[in-house]
C-alpha positions as a Python dict, from the first residue, in 0.01 Angstrom:
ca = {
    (1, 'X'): (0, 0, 0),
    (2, 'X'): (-282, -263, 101),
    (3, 'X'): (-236, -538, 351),
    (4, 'X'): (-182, -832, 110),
    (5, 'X'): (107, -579, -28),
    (6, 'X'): (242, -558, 302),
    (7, 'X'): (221, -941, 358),
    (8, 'X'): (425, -1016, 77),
    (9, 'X'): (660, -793, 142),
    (10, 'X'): (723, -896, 481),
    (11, 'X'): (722, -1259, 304),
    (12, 'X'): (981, -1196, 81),
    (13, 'X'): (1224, -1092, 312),
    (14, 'X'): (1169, -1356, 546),
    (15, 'X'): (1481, -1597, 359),
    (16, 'X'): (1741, -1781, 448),
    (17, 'X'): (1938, -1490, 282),
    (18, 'X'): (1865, -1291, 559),
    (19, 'X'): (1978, -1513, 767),
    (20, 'X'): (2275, -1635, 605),
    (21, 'X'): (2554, -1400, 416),
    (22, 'X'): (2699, -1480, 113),
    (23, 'X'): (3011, -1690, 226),
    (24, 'X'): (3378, -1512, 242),
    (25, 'X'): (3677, -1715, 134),
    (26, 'X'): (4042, -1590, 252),
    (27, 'X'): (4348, -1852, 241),
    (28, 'X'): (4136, -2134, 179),
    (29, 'X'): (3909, -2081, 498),
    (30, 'X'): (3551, -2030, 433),
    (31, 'X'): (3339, -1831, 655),
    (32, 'X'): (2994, -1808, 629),
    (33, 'X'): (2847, -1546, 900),
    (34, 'X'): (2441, -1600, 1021),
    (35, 'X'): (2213, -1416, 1247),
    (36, 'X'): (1887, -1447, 1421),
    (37, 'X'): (1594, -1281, 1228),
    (38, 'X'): (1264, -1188, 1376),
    (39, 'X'): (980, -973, 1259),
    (40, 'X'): (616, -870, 1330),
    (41, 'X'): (352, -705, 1142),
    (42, 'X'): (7, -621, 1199),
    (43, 'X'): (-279, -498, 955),
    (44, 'X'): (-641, -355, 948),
    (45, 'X'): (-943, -347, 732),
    (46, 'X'): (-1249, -158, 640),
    (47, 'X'): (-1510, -80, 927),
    (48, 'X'): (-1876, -227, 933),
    (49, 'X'): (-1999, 98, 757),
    (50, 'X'): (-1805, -42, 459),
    (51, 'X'): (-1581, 326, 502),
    (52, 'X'): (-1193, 282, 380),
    (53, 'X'): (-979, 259, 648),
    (54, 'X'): (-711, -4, 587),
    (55, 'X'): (-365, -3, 666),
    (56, 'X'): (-95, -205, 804),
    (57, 'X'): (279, -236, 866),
    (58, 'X'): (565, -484, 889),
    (59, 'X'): (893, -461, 1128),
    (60, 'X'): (1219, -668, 1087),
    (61, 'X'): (1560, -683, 1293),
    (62, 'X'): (1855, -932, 1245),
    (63, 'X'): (2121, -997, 1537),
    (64, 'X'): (2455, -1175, 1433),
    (65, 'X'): (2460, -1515, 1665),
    (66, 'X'): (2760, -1649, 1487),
    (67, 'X'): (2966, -1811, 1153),
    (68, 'X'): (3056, -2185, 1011),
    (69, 'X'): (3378, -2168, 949),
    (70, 'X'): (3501, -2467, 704),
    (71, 'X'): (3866, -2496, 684),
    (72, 'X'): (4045, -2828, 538),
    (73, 'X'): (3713, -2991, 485),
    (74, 'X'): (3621, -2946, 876),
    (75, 'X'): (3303, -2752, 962),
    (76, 'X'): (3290, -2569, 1293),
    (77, 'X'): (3028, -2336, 1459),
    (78, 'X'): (3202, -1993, 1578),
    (79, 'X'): (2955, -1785, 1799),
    (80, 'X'): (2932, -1447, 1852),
    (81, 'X'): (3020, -1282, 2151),
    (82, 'X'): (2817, -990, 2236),
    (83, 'X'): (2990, -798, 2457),
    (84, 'X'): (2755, -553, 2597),
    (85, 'X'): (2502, -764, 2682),
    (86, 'X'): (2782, -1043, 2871),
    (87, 'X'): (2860, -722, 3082),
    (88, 'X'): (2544, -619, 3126),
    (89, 'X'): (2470, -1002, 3319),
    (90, 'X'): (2794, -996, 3532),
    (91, 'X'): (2678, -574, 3643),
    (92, 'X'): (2282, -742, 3740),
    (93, 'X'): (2450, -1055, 3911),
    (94, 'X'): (2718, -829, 4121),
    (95, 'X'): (2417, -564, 4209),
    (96, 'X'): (2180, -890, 4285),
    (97, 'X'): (2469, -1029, 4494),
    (98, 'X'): (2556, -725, 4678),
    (99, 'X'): (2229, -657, 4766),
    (100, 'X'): (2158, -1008, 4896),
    (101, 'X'): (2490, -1019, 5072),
    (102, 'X'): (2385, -697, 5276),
    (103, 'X'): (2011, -825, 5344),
    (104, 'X'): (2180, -1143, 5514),
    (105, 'X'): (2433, -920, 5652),
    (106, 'X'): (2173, -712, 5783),
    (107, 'X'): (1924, -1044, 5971),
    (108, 'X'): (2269, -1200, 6131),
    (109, 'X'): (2319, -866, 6279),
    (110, 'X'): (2002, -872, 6469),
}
C-alpha cells in the first residue's frame, strides 16, 4: 500500500459517521450517541538514490463525549460521564492536597 493509498484511507474514515451513530428510537425518544474522533498518520518516500523505500501508516481512536436526546420535539445534550478518569482527578487533587497540607504543616512547625 503507497502513501496516497494510505491518505485516502485515513480520509475516508474521517466522517461525521464516525462521529455520529445511527440514531436509536425507543418510546418515542430519540437518541443519537457522538464521540470525539482523532487520528494521525505519517508517511515516507523514496531516498535521493532514487532506491524504493516508501511506506506509511494511519492511526484512529474515537471516545464517546455524549448523546442528543430529542424527546417531544425538545433537543437536549446528555454527556458522558467517564468514570475512571473523574476518579482519577479527585485521587491527584487528594494526593496534591495532602502533600501540600503536610509541607505547610511541616514550615508552621519550625
Amino acid at each position: 500500500m503507497n502513501v496516497t493509498d494510505i491518505l485516502a484511507t485515513a480520509k475516508d474514515s474521517m466522517t461525521a459517521k464516525r462521529a455520529f451513530a445511527e440514531p436509536v428510537e425507543r418510546d418515542g425518544t430519540t437518541v443519537i450517541p457522538a464521540a470525539a474522533i482523532s487520528g494521525g498518520g505519517g508517511g515516507g518516500g523514496s531516498d535521493k538514490d532514487g532506491q524504493e523505500g516508501s511506506g506509511g501508516g494511519f492511526g484512529m481512536g474515537a471516545k464517546p463525549v455524549g448523546a442528543y436526546v430529542i424527546k417531544d420535539g425538545q433537543v437536549r445534550w446528555q454527556p458522558a460521564v467517564d468514570i475512571n478518569r473523574l476518579i482519577m482527578v479527585v485521587g491527584i487533587v487528594a494526593v496534591t492536597a495532602l502533600l501540600v497540607g503536610a509541607r505547610i504543616a511541616k514550615l508552621q512547625a519550625q
